[in-house]
DSSP file (Angstrom, degrees, kcal/mol; ACC not computed):
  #  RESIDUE AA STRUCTURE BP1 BP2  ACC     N-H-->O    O-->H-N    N-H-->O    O-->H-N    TCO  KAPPA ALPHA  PHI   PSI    X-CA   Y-CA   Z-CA
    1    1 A X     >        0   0    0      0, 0.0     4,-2.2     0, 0.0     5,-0.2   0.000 360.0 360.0 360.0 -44.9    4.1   92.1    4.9
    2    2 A X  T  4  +     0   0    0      1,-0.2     4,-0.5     2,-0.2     0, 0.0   0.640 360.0  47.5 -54.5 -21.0    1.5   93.0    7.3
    3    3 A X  T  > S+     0   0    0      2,-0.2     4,-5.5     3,-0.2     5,-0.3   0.807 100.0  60.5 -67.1 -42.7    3.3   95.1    9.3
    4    4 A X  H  > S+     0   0    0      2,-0.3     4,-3.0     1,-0.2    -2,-0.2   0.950 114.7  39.9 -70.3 -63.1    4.6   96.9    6.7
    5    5 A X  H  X S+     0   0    0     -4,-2.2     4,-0.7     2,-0.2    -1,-0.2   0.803 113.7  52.6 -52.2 -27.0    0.3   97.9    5.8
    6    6 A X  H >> S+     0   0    0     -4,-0.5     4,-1.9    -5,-0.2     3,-0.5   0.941 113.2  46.5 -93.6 -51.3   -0.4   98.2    9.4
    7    7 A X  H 3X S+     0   0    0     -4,-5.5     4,-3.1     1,-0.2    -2,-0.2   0.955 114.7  46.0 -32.5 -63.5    3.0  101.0    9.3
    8    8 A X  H 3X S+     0   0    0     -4,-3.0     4,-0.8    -5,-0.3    -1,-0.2   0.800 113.9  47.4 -64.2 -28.1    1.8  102.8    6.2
    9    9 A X  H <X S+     0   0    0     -4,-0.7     4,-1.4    -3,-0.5    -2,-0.2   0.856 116.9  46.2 -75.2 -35.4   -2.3  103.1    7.6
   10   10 A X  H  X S+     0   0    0     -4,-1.9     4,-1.9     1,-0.2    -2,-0.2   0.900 114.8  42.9 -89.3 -44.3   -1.0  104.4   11.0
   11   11 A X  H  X S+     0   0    0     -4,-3.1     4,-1.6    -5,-0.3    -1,-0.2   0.686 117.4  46.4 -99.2  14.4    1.4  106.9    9.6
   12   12 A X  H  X S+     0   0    0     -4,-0.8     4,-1.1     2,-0.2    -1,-0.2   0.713 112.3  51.9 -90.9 -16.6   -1.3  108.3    6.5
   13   13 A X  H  X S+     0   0    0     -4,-1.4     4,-1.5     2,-0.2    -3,-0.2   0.798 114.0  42.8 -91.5 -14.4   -4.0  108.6    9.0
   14   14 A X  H  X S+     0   0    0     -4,-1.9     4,-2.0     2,-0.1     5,-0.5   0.967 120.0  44.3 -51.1 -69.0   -1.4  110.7   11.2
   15   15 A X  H  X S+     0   0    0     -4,-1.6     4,-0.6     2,-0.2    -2,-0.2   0.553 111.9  47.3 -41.8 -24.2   -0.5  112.4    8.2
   16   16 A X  H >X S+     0   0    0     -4,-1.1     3,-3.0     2,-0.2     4,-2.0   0.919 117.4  51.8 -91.7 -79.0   -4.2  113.0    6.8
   17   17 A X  H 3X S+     0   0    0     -4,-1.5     4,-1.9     1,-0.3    -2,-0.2   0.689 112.3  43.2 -30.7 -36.5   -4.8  114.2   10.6
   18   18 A X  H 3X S+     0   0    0     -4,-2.0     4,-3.2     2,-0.2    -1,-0.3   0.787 105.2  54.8 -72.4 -44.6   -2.1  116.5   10.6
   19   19 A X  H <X S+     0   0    0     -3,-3.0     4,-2.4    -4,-0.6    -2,-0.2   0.869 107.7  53.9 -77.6 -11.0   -2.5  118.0    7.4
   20   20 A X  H  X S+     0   0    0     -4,-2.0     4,-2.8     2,-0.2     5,-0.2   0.920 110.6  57.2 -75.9 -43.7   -6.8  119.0    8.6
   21   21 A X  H  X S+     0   0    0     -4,-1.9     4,-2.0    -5,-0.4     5,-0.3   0.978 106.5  40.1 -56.5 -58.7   -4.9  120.6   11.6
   22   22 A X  H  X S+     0   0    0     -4,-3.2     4,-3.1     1,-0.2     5,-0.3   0.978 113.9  51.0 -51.1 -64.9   -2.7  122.8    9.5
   23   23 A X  H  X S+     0   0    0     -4,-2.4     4,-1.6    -5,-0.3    -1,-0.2   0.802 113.8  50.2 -62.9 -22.4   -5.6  123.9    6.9
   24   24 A X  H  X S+     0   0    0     -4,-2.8     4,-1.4    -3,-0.3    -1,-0.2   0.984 113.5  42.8 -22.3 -75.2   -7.6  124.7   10.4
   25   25 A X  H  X S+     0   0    0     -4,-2.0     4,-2.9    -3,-0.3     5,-0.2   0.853 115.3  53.0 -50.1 -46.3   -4.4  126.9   11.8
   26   26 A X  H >X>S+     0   0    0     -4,-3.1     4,-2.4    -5,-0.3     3,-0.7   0.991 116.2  40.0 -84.5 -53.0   -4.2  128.4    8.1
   27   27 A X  H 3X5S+     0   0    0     -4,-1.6     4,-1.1    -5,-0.3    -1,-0.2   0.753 108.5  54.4 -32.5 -43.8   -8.0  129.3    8.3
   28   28 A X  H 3X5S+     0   0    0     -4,-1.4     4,-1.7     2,-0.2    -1,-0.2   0.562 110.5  48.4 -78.5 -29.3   -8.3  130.4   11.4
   29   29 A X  H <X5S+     0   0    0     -4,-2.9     4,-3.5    -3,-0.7    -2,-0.2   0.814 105.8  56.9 -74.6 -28.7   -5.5  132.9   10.9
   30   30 A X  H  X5S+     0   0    0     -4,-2.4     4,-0.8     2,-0.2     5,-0.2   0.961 111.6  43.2 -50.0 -61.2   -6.8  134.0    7.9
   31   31 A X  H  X<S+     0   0    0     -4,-1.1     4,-1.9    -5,-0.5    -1,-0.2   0.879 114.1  45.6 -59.6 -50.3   -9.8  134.9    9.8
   32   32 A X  H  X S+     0   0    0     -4,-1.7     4,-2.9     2,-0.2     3,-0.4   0.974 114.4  51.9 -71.2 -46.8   -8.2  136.5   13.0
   33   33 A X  H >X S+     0   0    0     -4,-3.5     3,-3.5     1,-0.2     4,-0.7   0.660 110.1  52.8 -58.7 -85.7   -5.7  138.6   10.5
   34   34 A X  H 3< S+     0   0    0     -4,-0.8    -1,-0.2     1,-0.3    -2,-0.2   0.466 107.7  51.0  39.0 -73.6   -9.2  139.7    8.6
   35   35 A X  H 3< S+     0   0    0     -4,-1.9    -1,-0.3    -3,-0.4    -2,-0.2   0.857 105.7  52.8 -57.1 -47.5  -10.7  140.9   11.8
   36   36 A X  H << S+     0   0    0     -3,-3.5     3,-0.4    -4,-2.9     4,-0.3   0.687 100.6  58.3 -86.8  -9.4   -8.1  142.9   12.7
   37   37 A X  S  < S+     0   0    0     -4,-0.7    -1,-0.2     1,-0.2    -2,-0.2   0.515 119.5  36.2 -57.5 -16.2   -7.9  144.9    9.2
   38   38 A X  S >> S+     0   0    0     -4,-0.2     4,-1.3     2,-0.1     3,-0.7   0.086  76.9 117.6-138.0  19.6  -11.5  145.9   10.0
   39   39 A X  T 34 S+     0   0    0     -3,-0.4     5,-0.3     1,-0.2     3,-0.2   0.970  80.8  48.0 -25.7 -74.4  -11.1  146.2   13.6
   40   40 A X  T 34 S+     0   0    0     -4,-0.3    -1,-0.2     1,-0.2    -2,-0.1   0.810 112.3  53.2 -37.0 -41.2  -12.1  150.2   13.2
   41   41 A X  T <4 S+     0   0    0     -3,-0.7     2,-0.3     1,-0.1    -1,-0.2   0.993 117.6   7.4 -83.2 -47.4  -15.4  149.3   10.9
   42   42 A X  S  < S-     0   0    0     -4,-1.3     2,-2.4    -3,-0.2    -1,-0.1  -0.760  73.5-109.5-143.6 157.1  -17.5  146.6   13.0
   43   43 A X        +     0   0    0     -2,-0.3     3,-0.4     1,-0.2    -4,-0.1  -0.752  37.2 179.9-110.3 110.6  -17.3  145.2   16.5
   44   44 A X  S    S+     0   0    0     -2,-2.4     3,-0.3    -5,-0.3    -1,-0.2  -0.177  72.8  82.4 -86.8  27.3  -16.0  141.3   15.4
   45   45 A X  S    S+     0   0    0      1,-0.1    -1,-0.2     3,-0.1    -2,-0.1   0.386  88.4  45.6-122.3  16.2  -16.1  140.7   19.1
   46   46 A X  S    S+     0   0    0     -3,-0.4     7,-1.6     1,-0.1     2,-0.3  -0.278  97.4  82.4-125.9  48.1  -20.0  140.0   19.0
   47   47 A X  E     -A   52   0A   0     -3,-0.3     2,-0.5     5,-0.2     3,-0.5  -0.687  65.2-167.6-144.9 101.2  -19.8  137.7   15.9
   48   48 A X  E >  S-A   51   0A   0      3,-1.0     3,-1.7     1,-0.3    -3,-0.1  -0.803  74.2 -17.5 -91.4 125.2  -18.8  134.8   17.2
   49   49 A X  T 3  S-     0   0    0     -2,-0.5     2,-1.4     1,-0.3    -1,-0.3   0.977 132.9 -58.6  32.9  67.7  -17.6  132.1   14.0
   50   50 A X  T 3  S+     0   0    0     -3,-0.5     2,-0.9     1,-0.1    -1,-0.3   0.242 109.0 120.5  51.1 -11.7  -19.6  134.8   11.9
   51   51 A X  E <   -A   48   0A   0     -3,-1.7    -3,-1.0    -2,-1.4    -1,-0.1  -0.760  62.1-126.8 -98.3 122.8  -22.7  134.9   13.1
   52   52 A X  E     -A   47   0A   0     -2,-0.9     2,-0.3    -5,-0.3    -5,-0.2  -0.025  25.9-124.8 -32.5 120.0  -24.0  138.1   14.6
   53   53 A X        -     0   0    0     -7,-1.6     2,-0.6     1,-0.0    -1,-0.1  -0.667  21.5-125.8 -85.9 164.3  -25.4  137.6   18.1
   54   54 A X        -     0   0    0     -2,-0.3     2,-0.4     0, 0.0    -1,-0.0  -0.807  28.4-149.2 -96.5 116.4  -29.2  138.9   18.4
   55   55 A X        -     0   0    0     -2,-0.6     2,-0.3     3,-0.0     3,-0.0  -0.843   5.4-138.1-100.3 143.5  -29.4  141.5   21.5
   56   56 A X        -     0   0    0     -2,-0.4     2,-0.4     1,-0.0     0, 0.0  -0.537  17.9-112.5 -73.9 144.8  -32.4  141.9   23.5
   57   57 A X        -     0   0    0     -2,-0.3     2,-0.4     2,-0.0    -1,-0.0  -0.777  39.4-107.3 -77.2 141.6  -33.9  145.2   24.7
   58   58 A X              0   0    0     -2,-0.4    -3,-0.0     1,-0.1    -1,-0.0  -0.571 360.0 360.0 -63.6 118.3  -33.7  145.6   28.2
   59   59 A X              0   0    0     -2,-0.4    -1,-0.1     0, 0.0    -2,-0.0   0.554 360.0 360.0 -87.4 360.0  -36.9  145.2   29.4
């Protein structure tokens, strides 16, 4: 009987792991397809995970 609990914990905490990876994957495409629909409007390659980097003036 114990096995049989120790089987079922090991393969829902794969399964639980697995399934944060996909809804990652699905996000993260979401995001990149996103980016590239508004390529032309804004330069997404200085917003790093959305935040706008602060530029200096050159002194």
């Amino acid at each position: 009987m114990s096995e049989t609990w120790m089987g079922l914990i090991i393969g829902g905490s794969a399964l639980s792991i697995a399934m944060l990876m996909v809804i990652d994957h699905y996000r993260r495409e979401r995001r990149r397809a996103r980016l590239l629909r508004h390529l032309d409007h804004h330069e997404w390659w200085h917003q790093p995970r959305g935040r706008m980097l602060v530029r200096r003036p050159h002194q």
